[in-house]
N, CA, C and O of each residue as an XYZ file, in Angstrom:
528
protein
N       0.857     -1.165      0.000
C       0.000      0.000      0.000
C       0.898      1.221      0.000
O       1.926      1.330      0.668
N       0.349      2.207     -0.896
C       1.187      3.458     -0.635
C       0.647      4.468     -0.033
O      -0.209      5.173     -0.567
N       1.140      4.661      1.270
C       0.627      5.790      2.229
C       1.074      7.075      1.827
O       2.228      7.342      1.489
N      -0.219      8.137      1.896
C       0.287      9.499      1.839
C       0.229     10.352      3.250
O      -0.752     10.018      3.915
N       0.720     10.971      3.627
C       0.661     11.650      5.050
C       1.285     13.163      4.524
O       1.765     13.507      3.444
N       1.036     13.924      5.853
C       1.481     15.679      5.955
C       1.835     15.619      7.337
O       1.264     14.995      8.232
N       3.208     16.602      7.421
C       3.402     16.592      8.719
C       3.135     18.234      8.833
O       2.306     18.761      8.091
N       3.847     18.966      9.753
C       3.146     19.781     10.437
C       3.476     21.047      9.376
O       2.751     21.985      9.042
N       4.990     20.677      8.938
C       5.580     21.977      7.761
C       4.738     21.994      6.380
O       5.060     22.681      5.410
N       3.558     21.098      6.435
C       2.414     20.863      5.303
C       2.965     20.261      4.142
O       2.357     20.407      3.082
N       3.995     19.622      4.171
C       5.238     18.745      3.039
C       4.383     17.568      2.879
O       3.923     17.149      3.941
N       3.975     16.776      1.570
C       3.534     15.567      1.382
C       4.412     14.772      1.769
O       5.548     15.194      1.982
N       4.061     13.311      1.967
C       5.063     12.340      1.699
C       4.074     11.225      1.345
O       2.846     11.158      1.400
N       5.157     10.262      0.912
C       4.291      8.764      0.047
C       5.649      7.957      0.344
O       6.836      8.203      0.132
N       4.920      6.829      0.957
C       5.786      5.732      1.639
C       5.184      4.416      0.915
O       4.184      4.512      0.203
N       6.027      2.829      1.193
C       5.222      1.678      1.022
C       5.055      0.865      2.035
O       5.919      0.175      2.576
N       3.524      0.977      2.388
C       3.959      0.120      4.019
C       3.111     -1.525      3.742
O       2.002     -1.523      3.208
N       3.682     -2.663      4.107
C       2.746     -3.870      4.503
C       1.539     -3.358      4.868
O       1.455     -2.367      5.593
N       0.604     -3.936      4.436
C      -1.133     -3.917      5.122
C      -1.941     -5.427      5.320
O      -1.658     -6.415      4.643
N      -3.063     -5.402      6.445
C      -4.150     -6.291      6.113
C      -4.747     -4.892      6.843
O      -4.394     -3.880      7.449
N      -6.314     -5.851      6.148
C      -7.694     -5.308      6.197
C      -9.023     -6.239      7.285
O      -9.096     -7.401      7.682
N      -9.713     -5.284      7.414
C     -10.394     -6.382      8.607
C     -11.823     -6.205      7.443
O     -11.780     -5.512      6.427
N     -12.973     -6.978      7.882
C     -14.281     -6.476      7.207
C     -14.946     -5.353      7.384
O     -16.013     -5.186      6.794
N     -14.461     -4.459      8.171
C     -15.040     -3.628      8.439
C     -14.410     -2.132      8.056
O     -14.735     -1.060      8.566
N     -13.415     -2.361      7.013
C     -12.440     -1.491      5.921
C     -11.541     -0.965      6.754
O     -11.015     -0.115      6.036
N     -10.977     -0.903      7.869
C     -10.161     -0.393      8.562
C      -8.995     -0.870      8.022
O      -9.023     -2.092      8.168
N      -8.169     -0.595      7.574
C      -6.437     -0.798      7.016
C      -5.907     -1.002      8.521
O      -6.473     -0.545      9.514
N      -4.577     -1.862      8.527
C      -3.557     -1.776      9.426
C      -2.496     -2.056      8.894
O      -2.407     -2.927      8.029
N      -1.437     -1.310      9.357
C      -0.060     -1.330      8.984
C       0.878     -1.524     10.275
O       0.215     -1.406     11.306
N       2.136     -1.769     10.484
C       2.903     -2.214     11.426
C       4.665     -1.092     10.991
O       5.551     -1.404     10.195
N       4.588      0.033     11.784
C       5.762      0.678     11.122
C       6.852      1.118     12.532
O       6.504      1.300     13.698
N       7.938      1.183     12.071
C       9.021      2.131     13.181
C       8.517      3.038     13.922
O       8.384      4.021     13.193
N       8.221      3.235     14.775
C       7.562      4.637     15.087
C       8.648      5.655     14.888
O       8.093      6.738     15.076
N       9.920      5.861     14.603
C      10.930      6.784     14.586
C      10.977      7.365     12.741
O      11.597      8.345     12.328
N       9.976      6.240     11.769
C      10.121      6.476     10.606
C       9.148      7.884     10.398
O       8.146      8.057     11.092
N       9.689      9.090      9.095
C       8.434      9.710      9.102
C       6.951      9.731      8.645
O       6.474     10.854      8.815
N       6.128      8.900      8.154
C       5.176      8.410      8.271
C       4.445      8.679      9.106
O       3.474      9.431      9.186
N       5.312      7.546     10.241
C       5.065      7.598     11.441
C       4.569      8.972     12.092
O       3.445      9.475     12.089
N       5.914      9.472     12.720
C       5.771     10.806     13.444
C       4.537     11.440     12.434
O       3.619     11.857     13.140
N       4.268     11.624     10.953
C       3.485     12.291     10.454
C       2.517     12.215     10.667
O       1.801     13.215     10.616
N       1.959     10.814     11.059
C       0.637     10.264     11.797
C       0.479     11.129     12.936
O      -0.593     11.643     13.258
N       1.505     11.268     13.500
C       0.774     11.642     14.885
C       0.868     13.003     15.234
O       0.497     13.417     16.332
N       1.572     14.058     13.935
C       1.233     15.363     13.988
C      -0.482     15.510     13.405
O      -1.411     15.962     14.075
N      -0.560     15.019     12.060
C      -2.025     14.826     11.715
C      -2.464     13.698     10.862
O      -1.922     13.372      9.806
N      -3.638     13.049     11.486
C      -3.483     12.039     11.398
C      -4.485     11.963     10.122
O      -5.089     10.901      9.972
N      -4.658     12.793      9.386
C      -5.470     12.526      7.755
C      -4.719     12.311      6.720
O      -4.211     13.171      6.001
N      -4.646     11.315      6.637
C      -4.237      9.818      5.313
C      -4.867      9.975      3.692
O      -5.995     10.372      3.400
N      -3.874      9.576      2.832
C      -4.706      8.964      2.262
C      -3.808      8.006      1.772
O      -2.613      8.064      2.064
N      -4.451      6.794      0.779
C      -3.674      5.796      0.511
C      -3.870      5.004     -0.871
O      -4.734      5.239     -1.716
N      -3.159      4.294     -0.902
C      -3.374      3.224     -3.142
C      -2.832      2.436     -2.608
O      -1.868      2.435     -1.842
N      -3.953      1.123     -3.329
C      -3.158     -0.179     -3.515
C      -3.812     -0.456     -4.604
O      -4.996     -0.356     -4.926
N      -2.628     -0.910     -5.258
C      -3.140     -1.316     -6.865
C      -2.354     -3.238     -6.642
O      -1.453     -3.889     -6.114
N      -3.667     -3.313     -7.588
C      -3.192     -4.940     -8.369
C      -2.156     -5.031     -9.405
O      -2.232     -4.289    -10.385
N      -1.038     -6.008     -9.260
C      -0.217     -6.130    -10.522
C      -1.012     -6.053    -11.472
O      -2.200     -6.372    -11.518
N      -0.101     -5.465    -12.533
C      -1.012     -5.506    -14.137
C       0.032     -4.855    -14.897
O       1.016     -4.229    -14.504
N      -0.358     -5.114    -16.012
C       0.406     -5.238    -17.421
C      -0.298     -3.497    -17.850
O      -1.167     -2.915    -17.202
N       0.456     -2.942    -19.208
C       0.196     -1.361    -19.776
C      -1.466     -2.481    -20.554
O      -2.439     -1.733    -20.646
N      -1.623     -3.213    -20.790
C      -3.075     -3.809    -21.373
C      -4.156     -3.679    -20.578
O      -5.318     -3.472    -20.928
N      -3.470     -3.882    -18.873
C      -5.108     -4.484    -18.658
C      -5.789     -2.887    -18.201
O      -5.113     -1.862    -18.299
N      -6.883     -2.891    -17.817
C      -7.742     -1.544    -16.882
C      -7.207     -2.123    -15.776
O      -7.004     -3.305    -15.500
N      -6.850     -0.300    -14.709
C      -6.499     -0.312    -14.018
C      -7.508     -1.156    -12.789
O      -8.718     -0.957    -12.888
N      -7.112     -1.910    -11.864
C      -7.391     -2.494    -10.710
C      -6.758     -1.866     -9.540
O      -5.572     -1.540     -9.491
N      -7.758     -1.694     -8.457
C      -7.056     -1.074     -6.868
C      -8.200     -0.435     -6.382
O      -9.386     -0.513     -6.703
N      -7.593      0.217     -5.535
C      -8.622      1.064     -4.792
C      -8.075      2.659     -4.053
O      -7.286      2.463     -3.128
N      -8.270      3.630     -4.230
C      -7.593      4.802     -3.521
C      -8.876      5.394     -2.448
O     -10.068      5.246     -2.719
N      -8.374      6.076     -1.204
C      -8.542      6.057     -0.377
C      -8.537      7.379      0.492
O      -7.803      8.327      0.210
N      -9.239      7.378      1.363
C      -8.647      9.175      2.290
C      -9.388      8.272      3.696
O     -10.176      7.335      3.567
N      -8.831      8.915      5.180
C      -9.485      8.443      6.448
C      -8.657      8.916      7.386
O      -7.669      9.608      7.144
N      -9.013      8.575      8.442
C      -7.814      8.965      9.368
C      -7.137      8.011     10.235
O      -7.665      7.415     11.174
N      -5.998      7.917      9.871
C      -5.375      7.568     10.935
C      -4.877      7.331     12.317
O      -4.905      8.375     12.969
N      -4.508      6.485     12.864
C      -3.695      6.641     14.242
C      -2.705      5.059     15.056
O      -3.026      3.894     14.823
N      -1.872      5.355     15.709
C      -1.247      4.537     16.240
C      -2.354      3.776     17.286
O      -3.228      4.338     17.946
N      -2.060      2.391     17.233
C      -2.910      1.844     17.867
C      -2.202      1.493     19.761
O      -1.071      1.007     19.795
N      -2.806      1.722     20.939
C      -2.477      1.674     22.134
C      -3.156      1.276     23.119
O      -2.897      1.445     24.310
N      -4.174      0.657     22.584
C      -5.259      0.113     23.125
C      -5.156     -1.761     23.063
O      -5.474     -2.493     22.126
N      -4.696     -2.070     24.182
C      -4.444     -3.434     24.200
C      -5.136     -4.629     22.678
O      -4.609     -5.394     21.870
N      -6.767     -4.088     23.032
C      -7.921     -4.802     22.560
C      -8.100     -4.496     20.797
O      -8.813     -5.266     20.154
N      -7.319     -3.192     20.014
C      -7.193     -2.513     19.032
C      -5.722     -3.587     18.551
O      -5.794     -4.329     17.572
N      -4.937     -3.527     19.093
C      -3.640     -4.055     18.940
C      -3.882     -6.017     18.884
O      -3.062     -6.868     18.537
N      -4.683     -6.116     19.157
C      -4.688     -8.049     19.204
C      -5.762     -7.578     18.204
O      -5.995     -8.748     17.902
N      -6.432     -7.041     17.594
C      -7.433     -7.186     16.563
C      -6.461     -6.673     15.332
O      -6.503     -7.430     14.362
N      -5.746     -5.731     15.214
C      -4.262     -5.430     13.888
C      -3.789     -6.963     13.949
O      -3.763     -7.621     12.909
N      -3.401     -7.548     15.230
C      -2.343     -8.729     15.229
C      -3.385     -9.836     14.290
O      -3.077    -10.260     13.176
N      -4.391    -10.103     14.868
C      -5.271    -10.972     14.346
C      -4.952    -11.352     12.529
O      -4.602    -12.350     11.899
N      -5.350     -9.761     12.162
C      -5.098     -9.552     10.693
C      -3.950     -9.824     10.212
O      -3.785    -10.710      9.374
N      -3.017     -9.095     10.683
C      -1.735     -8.483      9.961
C      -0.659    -10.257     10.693
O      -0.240    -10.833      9.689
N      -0.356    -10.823     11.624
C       0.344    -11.592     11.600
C       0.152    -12.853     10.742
O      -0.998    -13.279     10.844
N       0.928    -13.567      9.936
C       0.715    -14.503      8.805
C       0.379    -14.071      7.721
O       0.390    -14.926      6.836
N      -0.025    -12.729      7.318
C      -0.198    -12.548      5.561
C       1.237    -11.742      5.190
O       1.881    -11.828      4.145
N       1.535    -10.906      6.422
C       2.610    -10.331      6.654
C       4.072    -10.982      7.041
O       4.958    -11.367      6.277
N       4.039    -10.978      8.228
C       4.966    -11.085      9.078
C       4.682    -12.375     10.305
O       3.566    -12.313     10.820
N       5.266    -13.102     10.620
C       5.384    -13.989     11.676
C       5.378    -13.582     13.082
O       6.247    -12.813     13.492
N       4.279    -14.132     14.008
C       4.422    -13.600     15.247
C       5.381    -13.318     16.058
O       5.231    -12.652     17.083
N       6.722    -13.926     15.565
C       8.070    -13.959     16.100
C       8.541    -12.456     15.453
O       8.854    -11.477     16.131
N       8.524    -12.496     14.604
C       8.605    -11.325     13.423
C       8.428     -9.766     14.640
O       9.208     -9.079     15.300
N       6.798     -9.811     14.371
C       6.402     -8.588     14.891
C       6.938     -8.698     16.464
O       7.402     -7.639     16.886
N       6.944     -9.525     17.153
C       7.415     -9.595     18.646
C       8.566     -9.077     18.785
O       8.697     -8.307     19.737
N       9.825     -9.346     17.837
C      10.788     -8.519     17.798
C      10.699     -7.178     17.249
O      10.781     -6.210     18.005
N      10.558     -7.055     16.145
C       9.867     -5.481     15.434
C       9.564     -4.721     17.410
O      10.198     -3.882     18.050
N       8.744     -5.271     17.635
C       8.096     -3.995     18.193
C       9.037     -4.015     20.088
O       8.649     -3.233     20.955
N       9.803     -4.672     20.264
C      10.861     -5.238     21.346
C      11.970     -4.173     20.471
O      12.522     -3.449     21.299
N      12.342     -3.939     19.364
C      13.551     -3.641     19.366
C      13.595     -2.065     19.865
O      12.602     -1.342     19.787
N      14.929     -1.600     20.410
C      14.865     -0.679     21.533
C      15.273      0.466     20.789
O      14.857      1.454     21.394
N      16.019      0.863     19.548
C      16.265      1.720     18.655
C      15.141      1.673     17.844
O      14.633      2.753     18.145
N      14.526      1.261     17.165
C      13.311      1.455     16.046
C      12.091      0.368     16.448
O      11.701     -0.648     15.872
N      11.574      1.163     17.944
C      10.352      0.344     18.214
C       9.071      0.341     16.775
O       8.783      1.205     15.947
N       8.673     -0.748     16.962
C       7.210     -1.012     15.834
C       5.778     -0.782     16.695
O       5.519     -0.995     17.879
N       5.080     -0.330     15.748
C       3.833     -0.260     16.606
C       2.675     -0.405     15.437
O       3.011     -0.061     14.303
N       1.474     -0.841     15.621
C       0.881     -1.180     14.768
C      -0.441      0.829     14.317
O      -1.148      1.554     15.017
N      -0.118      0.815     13.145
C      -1.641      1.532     13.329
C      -2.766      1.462     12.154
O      -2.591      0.612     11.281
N      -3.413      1.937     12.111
C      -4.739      1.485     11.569
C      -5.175      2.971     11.030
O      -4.743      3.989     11.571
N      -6.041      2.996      9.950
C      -6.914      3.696      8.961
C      -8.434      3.487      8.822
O      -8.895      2.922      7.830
N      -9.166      3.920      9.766
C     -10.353      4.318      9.762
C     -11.058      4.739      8.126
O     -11.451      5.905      8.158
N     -11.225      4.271      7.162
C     -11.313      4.718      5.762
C     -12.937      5.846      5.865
O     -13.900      5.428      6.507
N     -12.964      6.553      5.498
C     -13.763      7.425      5.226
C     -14.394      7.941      3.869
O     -15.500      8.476      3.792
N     -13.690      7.747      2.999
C     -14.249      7.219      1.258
C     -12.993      6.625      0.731
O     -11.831      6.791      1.103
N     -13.582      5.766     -0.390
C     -12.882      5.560     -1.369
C     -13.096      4.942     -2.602
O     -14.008      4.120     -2.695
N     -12.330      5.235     -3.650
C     -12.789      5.179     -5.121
C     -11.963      3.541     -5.462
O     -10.733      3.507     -5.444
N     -12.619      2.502     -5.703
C     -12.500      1.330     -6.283
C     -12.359      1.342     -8.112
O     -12.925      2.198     -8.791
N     -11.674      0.453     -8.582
C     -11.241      0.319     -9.644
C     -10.983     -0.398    -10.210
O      -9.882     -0.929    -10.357
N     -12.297     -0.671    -10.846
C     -11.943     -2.099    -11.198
C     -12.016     -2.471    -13.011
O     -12.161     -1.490    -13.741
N     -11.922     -3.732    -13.613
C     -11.789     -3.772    -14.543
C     -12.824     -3.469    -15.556
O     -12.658     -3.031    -16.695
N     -13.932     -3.781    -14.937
C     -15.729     -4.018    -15.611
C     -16.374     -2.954    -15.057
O     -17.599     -2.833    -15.089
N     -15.420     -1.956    -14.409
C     -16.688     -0.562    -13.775
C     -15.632      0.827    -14.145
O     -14.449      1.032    -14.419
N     -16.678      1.457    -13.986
C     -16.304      3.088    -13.789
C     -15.687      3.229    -12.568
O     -16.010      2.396    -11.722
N     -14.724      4.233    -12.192
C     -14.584      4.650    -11.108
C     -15.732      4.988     -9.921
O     -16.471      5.895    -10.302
N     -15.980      4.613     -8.922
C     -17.133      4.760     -8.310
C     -16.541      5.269     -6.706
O     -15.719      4.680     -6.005
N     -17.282      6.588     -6.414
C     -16.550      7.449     -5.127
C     -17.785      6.155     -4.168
O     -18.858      5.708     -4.573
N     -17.071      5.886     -2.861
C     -17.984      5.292     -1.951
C     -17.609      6.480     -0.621
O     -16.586      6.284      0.036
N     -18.298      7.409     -0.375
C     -18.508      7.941      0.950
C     -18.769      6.937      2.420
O     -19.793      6.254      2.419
N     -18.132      6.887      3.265
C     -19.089      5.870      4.258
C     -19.143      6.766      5.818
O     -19.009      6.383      6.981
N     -19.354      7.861      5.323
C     -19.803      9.001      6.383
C     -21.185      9.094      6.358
O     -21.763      9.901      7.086
């Protein structure tokens, strides 16, 4: 997934972070908290984001783009529901146990509340989904 964030000097940035998704469209990602992304999250936490499907210059574009808000997750019960998702499509529970143990570039999981987004698929128009 490619995350977009703003930090406080109003500078874009676009990163590539690992994701899973729960059913209920919330994104989670698992990052450094020392990376800027990160810190950008937690000056302001309005996101937006792309994940596209491999594909060839032939096919119509496939993916989905995105806007919501963000935040680091710190809530015991928030954090075993990211783990739920995100350990095994990602990363190995051993994996993230260290990630987020290591004492120079702690990991922390956070999550994207999605608030619209435009799907893209092969057999449709672009279609805005609001879910406000």
């Amino acid at each position: 997934m490619q995350l977009a964030t703003v930090g406080k000097d109003g500078k874009p940035w676009v990163c590539n972070v690992w994701f899973a998704a729960d059913k209920d469209q919330n994104i989670y990602w698992f990052s450094a908290t020392t990376r800027r992304h990160s810190i950008e999250v937690m000056q302001n936490p309005h996101v937006a984001a792309s994940i596209c499907l491999p594909q060839t210059p032939a096919d119509k574009p496939r993916g989905l783009q995105l806007e919501g808000t963000a935040e680091q997750l710190t809530n015991p019960k928030d954090i075993a529901v990211a783990m739920k998702h995100y350990v095994g499509r990602v990363f190995s529970l051993k994996q993230v146990k260290d990630f987020m143990a290591h004492l120079d570039r702690p990991h922390r999981f956070y999550r994207i509340k999605v608030e619209s987004f435009v799907l893209l698929t092969p057999s449709t128009t672009p279609t805005t989904h609001d879910r406000s």
